[in-house]
DOKE-723770 format. One record per residue (C-alpha): residue in three letters; x, y, z. Coordinates in steps of 0.5 Angstrom, whole numbers, padded with zeros to 4 digits, always signed. Layout:
REM residues N
ALAXYZ/...
END
This chain:
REM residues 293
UNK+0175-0011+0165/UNK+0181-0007+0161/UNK+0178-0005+0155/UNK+0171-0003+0158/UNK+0175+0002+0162/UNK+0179+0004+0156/UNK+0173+0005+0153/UNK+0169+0009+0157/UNK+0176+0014+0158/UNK+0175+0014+0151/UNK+0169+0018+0150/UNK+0167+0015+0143/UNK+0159+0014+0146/UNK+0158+0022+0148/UNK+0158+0023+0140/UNK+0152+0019+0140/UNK+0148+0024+0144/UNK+0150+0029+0139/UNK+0148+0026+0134/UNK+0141+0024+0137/UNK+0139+0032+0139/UNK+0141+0033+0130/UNK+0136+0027+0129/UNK+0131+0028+0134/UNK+0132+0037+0135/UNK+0131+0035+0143/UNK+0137+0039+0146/UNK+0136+0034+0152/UNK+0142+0029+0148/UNK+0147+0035+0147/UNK+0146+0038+0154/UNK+0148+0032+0157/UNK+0153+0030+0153/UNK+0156+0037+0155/UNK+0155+0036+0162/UNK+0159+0029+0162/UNK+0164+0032+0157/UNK+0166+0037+0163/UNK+0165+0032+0168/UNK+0171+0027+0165/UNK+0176+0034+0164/UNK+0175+0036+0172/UNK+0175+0029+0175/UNK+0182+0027+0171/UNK+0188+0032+0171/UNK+0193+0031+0166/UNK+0197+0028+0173/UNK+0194+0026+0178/UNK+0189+0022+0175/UNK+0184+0017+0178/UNK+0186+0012+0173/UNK+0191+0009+0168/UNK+0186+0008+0163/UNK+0185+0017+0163/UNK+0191+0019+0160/UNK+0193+0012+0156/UNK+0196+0013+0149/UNK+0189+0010+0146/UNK+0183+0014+0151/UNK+0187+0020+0150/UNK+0187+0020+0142/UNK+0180+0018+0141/UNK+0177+0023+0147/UNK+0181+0028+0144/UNK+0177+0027+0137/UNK+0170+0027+0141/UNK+0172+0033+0144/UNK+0173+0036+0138/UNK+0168+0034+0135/UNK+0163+0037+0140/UNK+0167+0043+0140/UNK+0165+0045+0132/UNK+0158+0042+0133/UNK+0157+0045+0139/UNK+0160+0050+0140/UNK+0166+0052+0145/UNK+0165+0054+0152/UNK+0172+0056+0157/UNK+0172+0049+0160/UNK+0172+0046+0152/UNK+0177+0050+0150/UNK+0182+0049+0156/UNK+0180+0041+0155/UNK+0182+0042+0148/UNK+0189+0045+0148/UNK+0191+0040+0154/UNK+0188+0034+0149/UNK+0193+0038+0144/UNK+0199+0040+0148/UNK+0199+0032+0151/UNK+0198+0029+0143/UNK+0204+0033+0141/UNK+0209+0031+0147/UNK+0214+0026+0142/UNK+0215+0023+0150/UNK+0208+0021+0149/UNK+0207+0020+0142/UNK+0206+0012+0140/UNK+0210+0012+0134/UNK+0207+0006+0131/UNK+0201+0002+0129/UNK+0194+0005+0129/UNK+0194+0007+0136/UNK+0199+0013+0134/UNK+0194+0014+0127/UNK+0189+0016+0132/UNK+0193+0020+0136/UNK+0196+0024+0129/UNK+0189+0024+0127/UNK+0186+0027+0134/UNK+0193+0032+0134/UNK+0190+0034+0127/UNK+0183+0035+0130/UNK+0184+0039+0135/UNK+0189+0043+0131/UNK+0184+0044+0126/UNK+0179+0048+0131/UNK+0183+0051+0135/UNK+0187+0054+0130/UNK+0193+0051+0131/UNK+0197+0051+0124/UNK+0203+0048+0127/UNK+0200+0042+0131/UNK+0196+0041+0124/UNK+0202+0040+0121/UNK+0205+0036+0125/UNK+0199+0031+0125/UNK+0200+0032+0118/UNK+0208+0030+0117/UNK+0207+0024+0123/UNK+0201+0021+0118/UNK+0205+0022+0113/UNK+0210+0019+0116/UNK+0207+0014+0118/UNK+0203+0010+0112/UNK+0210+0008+0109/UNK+0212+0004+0116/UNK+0205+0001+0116/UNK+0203-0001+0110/UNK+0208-0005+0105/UNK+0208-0004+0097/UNK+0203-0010+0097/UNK+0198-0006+0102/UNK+0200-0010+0108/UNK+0199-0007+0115/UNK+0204-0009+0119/UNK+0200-0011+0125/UNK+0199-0018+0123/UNK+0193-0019+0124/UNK+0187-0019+0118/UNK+0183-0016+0123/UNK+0186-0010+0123/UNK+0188-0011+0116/UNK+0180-0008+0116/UNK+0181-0003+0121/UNK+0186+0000+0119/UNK+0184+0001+0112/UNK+0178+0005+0115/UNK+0182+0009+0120/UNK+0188+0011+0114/UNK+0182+0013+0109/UNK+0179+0018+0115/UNK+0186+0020+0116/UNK+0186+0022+0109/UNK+0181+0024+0108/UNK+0181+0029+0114/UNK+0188+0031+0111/UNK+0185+0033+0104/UNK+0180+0037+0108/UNK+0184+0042+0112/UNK+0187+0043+0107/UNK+0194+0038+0107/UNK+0197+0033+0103/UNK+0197+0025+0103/UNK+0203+0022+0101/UNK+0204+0018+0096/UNK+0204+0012+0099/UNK+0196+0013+0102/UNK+0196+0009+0095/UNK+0198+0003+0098/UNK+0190+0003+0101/UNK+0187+0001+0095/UNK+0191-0006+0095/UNK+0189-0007+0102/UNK+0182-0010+0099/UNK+0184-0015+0096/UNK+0189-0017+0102/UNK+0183-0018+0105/UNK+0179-0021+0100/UNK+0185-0027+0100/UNK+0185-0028+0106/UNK+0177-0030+0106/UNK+0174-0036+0107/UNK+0169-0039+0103/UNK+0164-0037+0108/UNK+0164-0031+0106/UNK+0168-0030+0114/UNK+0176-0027+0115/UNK+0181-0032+0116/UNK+0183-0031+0125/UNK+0190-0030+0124/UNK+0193-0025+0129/UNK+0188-0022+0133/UNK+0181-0022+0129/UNK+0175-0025+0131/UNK+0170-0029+0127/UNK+0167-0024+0122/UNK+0164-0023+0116/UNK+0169-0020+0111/UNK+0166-0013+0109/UNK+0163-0011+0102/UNK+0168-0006+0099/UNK+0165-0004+0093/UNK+0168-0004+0087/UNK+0175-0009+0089/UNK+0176-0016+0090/UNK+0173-0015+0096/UNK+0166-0014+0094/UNK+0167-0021+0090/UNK+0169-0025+0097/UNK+0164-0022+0101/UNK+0158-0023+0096/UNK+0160-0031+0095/UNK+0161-0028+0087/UNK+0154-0024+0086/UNK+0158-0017+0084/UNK+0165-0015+0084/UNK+0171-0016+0080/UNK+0174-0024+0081/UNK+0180-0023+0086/UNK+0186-0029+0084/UNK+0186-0035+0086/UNK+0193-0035+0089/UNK+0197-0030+0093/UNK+0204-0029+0096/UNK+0205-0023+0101/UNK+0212-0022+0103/UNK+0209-0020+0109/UNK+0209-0027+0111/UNK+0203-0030+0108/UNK+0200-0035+0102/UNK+0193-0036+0100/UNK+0190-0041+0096/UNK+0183-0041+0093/UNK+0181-0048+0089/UNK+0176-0043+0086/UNK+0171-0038+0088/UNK+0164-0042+0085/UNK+0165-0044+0078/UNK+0164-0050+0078/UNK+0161-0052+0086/UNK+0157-0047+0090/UNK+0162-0042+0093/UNK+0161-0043+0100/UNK+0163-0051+0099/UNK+0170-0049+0096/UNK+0177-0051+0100/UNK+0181-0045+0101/UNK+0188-0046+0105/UNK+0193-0041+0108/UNK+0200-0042+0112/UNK+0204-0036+0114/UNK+0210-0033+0116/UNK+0215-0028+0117/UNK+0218-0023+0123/UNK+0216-0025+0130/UNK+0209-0022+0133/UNK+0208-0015+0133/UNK+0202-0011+0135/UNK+0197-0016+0135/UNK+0200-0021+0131/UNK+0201-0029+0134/UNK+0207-0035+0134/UNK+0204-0037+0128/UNK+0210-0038+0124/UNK+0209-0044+0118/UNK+0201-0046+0121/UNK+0196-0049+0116/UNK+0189-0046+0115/UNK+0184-0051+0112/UNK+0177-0049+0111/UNK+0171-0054+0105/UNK+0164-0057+0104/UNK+0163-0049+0109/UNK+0167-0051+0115/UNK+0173-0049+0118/UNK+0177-0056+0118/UNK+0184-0053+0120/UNK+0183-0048+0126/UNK+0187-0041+0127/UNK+0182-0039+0133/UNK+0185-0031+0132/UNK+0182-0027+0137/
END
């Protein structure tokens, strides 16, 4: 399977192991995250790897964070270090940049990672101008990411939080337009059924919208016990409306009908041929089916 080699070249799950030996005090975990750490860098050159998914654009900025990571955590042994400014030289090539969606965030904010502990003040500026060119392309005016997909409307509002927040705390700053972020929650909550669940358009799996304390969001995922009351119509130029007959005033909330269409540019990133579908859920059921993901 595609993704489980990409996830194992990524790295992500060694964090897991040192995250055990800081709970737990047994050396045991953070010995053998090291050992599978060093085991992954001398069994993949940068050419000559024995798989695609190695040096993919993806892997490489995730394992880029882990490494980092360990690295501030654990300490900084020859072979890190080697594998650190490899993991640096390579995010910074602009022939292996992304340039676009949240697989090239992850890169800038891998770059900035390995900047930060290397001491690398130039890769850390560039993750910096890439980041902070980058929010601009991919969250509009309305906070809606150009990924077409509410889904990852979700993950990008998570990785474009840490991204700012890491640049705040190297000592950089976000843009201006990182306040675009803080209407991506009530995109979200718009695009919630009454369910409680998101609405699948583009690639998003059947899941419950999370609680963001404070925002429309709080009020969709609760079904109403908490949160500021979000509308009941919204129109995004992006391509998508809407509607809420209501959210629990008169009926219980999971009953109400709630309707989307969408439209807009041709598929992008994870966006589908949807133009001008209808989405239909009441009584707590979807009735008109986008089957997302």
């Amino acid at each position: 399977d595609d993704n489980w080699k990409f996830q194992l070249h990524s790295l992500w799950y060694v964090l897991d192991l040192v995250a055990a030996t800081s709970i737990t005090s047994d050396t045991t975990y953070q010995d053998r995250a090291m050992v599978l750490l060093q085991d992954w860098y001398e069994d993949n050159p940068r050419v000559g790897a024995p798989s695609i998914w190695s040096w993919n654009d993806h892997s490489t900025a995730l394992r880029a964070i882990v490494y980092s990571c360990v690295a501030a955590l654990v300490g900084m042994p020859d072979w890190l270090r080697a594998a650190l400014v490899l993991h640096g030289q390579t995010l910074a090539d602009p022939s292996f940049y992304d340039g676009g969606g949240n697989h090239a965030l992850n890169q800038d904010v891998g770059l900035l990672e390995v900047g930060r502990v290397l001491g690398r003040l130039d890769w850390m500026d560039l993750a910096a101008t890439r980041i902070n060119a980058l929010i601009g392309a991919s969250v509009d005016t309305q906070g809606v990411t150009n990924e077409q997909s509410v889904g990852y409307e979700q993950y990008n509002y998570s990785r474009y939080s840490v991204a700012r927040q890491r640049l705040v705390d190297v000592g950089l700053t976000p843009a201006s337009a990182f306040a675009r972020l803080d209407l991506m929650p009530n995109f979200m909550a718009m695009a919630t059924l009454p369910t409680g669940h998101f609405e699948m358009i583009g690639d998003t799996q059947d899941q419950l919208a999370p609680n963001i304390p404070g925002t429309w969001l709080e009020y969709a995922s609760t079904r109403g016990a908490s949160g500021p009351k979000p509308s009941q119509v919204a129109r995004y130029n992006a391509g998508y409306l809407f509607v809420h007959h209501g959210w629990g005033e008169t009926r219980a909330a999971v009953d109400e009908t709630f309707w989307s269409t969408k439209w807009g540019p041709a598929p992008i990133y994870h966006g589908h041929a949807d133009g001008l579908e209808l989405t239909l859920a009441s009584y707590g059921s979807r009735l008109l089916v986008d089957p997302g993901l």
